[in-house]
N, C-alpha and C positions, 0 to 999 in steps of 0.2 A: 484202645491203647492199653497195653499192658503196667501194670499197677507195680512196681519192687520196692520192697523194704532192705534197706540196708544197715543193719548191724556191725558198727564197727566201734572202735576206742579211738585209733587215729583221724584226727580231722584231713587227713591230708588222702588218707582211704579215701572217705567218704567221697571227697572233691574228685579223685581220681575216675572211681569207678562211675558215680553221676555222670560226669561229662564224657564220660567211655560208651554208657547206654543212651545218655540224652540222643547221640547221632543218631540213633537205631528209633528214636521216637518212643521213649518208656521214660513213664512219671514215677523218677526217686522219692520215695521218704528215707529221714535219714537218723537213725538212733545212735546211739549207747550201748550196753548189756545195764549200765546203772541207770538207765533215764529213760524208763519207761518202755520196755521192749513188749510187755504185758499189756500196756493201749492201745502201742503203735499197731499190734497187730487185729487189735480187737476194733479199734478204731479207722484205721485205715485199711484194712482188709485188700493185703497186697494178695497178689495174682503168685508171687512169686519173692522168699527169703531168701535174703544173701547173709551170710554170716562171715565176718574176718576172723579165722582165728586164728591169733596171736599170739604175744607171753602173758596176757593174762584171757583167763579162759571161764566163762559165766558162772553162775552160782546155779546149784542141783535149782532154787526153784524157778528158774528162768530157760533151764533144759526143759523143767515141767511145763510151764507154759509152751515152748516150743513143740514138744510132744503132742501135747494139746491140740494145738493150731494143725498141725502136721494130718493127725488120724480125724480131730472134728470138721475142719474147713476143707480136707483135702489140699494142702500150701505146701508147693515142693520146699525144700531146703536145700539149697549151695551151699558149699561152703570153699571161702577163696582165705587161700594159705599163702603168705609171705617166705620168700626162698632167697636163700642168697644166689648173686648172679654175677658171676666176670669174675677178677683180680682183684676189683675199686670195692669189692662187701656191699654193692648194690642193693636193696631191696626191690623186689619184683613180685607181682603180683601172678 
């Protein structure tokens, strides 16, 4: 089973994109940029980061720990961008 860590600020992300991979059979963890993105990756040692990014955008040492994770664990990084969509100013993933 493929292991993803999801990085996001909105809870409503998180729920989203979870229940989008659960069907595909992939175990969500699910963070912050402010709540521990430095354990979660140390700790849970995902297969695979997803990162939201949004209107607000991480602080230099939390790109370092990404970095980090990136060149030491060999851990791809996504990253999923919010867009507007339609006439209705939709948000879409």
């Amino acid at each position: 089973m493929v292991r993803v860590l999801i990085v996001a600020q909105d809870s409503k992300t998180k729920s989203e994109l979870r229940m989008g991979l659960a069907r595909y059979d992939v175990a969500c963890s699910l963070t912050s940029y402010n709540n521990g993105v430095r354990d979660a990756i140390a700790d849970g040692r995902p297969d695979i980061l997803l990162l939201e990014m949004g209107e607000q955008l991480p602080d230099t040492g939390i790109w370092e720990s990404i970095r980090r994770a990136k060149r030491g664990k060999n851990l791809p990084v996504e990253t999923v961008v919010r867009v507007r969509t339609g006439d209705r100013n939709e948000n879409a993933i």
